[in-house]
N, C-alpha and C positions, 0 to 999 in steps of 0.2 A: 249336803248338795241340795241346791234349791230345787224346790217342787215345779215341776213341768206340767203336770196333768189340765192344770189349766188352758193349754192351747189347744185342748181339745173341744173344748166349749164351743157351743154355736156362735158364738162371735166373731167364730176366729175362722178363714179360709185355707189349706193348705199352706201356701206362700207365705202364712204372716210365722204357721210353725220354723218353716224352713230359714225366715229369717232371722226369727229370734237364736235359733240355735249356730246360724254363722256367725251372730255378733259376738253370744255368749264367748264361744272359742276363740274369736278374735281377741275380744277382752279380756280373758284369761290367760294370753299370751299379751298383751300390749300395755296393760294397764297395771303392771306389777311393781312397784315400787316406786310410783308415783312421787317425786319431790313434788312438797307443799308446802315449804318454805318458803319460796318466789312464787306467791301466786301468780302476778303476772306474767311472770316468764312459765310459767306452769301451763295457765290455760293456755298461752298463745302455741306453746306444744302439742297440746290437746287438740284445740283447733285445725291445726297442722297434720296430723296423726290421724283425727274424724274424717278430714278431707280427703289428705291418700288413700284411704282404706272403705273410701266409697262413701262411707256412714253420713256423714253431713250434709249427700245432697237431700236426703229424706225430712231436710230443715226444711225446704221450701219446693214448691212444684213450680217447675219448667214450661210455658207452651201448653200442651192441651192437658197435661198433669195435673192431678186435686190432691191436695193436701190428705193424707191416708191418718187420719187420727190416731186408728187402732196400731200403725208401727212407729207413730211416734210416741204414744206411751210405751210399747214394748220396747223403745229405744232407751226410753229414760229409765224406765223399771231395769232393764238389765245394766242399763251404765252407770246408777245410782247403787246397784247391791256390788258392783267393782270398786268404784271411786266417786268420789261425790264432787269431784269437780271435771271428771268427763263427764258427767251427766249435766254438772250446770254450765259447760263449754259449749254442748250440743243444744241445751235446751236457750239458750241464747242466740243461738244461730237462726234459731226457729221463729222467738218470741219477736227478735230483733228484726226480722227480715217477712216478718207474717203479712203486717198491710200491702208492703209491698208487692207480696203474693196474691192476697186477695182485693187490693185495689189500685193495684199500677195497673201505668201506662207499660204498653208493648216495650216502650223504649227504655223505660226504666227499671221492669223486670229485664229485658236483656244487658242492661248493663250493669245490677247488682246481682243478681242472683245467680250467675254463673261463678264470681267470685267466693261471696260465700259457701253457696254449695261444695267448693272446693277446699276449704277453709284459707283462702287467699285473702280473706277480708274480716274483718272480726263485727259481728255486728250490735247494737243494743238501743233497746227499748224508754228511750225517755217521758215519759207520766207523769213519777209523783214528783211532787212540789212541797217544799218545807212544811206551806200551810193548807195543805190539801195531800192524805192521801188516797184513802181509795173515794172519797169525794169528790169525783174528778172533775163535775160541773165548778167546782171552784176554783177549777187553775185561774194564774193570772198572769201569766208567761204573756208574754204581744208576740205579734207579728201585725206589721203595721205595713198596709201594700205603698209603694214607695216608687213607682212608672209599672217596670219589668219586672221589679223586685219585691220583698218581703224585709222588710228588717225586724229581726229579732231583739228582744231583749229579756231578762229575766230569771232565774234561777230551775234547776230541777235535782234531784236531791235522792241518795239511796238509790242509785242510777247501777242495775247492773253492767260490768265491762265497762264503765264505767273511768275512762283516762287510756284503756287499752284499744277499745273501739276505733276503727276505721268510719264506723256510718252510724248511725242517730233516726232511728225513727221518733219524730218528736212534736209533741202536741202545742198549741198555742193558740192564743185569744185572738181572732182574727174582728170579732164585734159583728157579726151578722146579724145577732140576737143575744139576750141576755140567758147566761147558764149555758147549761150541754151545748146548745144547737150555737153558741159563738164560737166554738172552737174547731180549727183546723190541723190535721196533718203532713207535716214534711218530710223530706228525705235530707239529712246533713249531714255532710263530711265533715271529721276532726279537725282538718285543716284550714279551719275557717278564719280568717281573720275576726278577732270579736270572742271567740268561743276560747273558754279557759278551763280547766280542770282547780277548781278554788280549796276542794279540798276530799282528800282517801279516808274512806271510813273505816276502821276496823270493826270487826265481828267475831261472836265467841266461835264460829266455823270459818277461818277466813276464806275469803274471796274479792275477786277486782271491784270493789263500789266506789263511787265518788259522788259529792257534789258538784255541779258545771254552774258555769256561768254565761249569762251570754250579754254581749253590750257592743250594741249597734252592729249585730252581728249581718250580713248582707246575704239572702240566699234568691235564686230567680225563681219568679214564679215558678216555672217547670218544672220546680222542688217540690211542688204542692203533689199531696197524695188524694185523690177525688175530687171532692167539691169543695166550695167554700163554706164552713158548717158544716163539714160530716167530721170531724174530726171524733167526734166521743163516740158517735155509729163506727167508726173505724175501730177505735180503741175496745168500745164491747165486742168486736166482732174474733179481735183477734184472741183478746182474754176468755170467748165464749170457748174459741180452738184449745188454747194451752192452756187455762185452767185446768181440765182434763189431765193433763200431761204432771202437773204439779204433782197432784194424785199419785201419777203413777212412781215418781220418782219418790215420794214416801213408802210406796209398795215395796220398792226398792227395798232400802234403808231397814224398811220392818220385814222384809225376807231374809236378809243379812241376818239380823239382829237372831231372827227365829232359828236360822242354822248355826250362828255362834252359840247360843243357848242349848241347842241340841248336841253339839260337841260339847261344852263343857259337863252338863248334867251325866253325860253317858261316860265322860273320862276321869271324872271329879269324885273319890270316893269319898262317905262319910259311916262311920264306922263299920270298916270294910264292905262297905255295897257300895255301887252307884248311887250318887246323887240322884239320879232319875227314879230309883224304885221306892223314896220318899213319894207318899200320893199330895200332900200338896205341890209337892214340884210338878208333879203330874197335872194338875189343875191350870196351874199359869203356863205348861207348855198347852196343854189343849186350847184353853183362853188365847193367846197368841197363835194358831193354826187359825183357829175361825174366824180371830181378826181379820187375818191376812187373806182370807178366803171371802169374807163380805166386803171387805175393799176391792178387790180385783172383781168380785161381781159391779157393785157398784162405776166402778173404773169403765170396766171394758161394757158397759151396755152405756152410758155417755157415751165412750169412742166410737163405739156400732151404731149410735142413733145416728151422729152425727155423718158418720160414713154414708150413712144411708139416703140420704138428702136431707134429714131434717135441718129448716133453716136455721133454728136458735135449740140451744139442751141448755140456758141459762139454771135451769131448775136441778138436771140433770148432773151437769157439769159441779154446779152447786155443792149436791147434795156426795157427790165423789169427793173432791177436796177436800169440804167440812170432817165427812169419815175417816177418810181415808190418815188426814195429816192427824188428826186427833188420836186414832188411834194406833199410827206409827209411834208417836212420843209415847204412849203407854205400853205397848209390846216392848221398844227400846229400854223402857224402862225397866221394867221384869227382868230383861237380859244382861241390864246393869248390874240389878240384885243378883240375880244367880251367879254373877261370878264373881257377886263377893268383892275382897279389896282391891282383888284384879280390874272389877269393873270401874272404878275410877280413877285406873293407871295411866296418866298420861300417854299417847299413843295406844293404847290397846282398840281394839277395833269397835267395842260397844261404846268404850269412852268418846271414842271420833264418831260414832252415828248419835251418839247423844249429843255433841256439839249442832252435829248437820241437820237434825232434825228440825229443832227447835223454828226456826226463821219458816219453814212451810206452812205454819200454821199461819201468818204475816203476808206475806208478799202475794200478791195479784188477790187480793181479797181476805182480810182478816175471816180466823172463824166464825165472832161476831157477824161481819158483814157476810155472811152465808148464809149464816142462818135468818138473817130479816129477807135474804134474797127468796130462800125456799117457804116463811113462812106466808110471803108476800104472793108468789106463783100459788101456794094452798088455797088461800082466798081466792084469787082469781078463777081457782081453777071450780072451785066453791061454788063462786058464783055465776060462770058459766063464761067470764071474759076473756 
């Protein structure tokens, strides 16, 4: 049984305890034998399932609403130690529909985010670009203003949801200036004329990705999200939120991983004792406890800063992700070992968090690219900037 004593932490407020333990049991009951065969018939159930059961409107805030950090990781933390693709159903809901949240217009939050919230509408996040990826001052997507309009053209690539998506939040070269400050954000429906699904990626975790295409693709201005040139201010702002959240959904994964490990050691004998009363087994279950305990520190003081008003936890955010995803794949991996040939049984439960791990330490920021982030905020901070 996964360890709860953490919502007792000063991070945490009553409501977020109470929350976590309704999803817990939702999920225990909802998320059981999860077909993963059809990914995309999969998520679009998930989706479906997040929506009626309340869960998904906690993707995005309504009206006078803020975005609650600390119960969006406790959202992914707990739907990632269930199933790893409610957790990346929900956390697409979120990533996909975030600008939106933080820089629509009235009219555009009320006419997307009642959907999603509900899980009526599938949402996703379009960024990287074949030759750019977390580089993002180097897209080269256009959007070219055209009277009333924008026309797109261009490619984006390793696109979550990805051919299943309803809506597109999607970045492009609009030329106000060269790098970061040329590019803008839109809101695009699937059904665009112009816009194509060119090709489905597979992965050793599967899930919905695609490459899209766009050619001469027509969107109206009032697709635009802010200004012209905020586009990459848009895109750090959103990744500054659910970076955080990536984190937490490794926490996930490496809580799983630490209670598969803990049943098997205590059920597994070796000549006639448990497995567990071997002391180096003892060692890598300890080592995995306090992983998973300086991640969720790390984790939830990101989520808390952020809650708190602070404008940017670039550093913060950072420095959760980088830990946290690094050291899910090592605890995972421990609990590979310890179960022996079990652990790389097709289907067994360490063998699937070892598939789902792996791509966390990659997407919205490689680990590399975390660590120049945090080493680059030390200077600064260094020097007094």
């Amino acid at each position: 049984m996964a360890d709860k004593s953490f919502l007792s932490w000063p991070f945490f407020e009553p409501h977020h305890a109470t929350y976590a333990a309704d999803l817990d049991a939702w999920a225990a009951e909802a998320l059981t034998d999860i077909d993963h065969s059809d990914t995309d018939a999969a998520c679009r159930s998930l989706v479906k399932a997040l929506g009626a059961g309340g869960w998904a409107k906690h993707s995005a805030a309504e009206g006078q609403e803020k975005l609650d950090v600390r119960t969006l990781c406790l959202t992914r933390e707990t739907l990632a130690r269930h199933d790893g693709l409610a957790d990346f159903s929900f956390a697409m809901q979120g990533l996909g529909t975030g600008a939106i949240t933080l820089f629509g217009t009235e009219e555009q939050k009320s006419h997307w985010l009642p959907l999603t919230r509900s899980g009526q509408a599938i949402s996703a996040f379009a960024l990287t670009e074949p030759q750019s990826g977390s580089d993002v001052a180097n897209s080269t997507m256009t959007a070219e203003r055209d009277g009333d309009d924008y026309i797109l053209n261009g490619e984006k690539t390793w696109i979550s949801n990805g051919g299943i998506a309803d809506v597109y939040t999607l970045f492009a070269r609009t030329g106000e200036a060269p790098g970061a400050k040329g590019l803008s954000a839109f809101i695009v429906p699937a059904d665009l004329p112009g816009f194509e699904v060119v090709e489905r990626l597979e992965t050793i975790a599967p899930h919905p990705l695609a490459t899209l295409r766009f050619t001469d693709c027509r969107i109206p201005a009032s697709a635009m999200l802010g200004q012209p040139g905020q586009g990459f201010k848009i895109a750090m702002s959103v990744l500054d939120v659910f970076r955080t959240t990536v984190a937490a959904a490794a926490l996930g994964f490496a809580r799983r991983a630490l209670d598969e490990a803990l049943a098997r050691v205590q059920a597994r004998e070796v000549q006639g004792a448990p497995l567990f009363e071997l002391q180096m087994v003892q060692g890598h279950i300890a080592d995995m406890a306090m992983e998973v305990d300086a991640a969720a520190l790390l984790i939830y003081r990101a989520a808390w800063a952020k809650d708190m008003g602070a404008p940017r936890v670039t550093r913060e955010a950072a420095m959760a992700k980088l830990f946290a995803t690094d050291q899910a794949q090592q605890i995972i991996d421990r609990a590979v070992q310890l179960h022996g040939g079990d652990g790389v049984k097709s289907g067994e439960t360490v063998e699937k968090l070892y598939r789902e791990i792996r791509a966390l330490r990659i997407y919205e920021g490689a680990s590399d690219v975390q660590r120049v982030i945090i080493a680059r905020q030390a200077m600064a901070n260094h020097l007094g900037e």
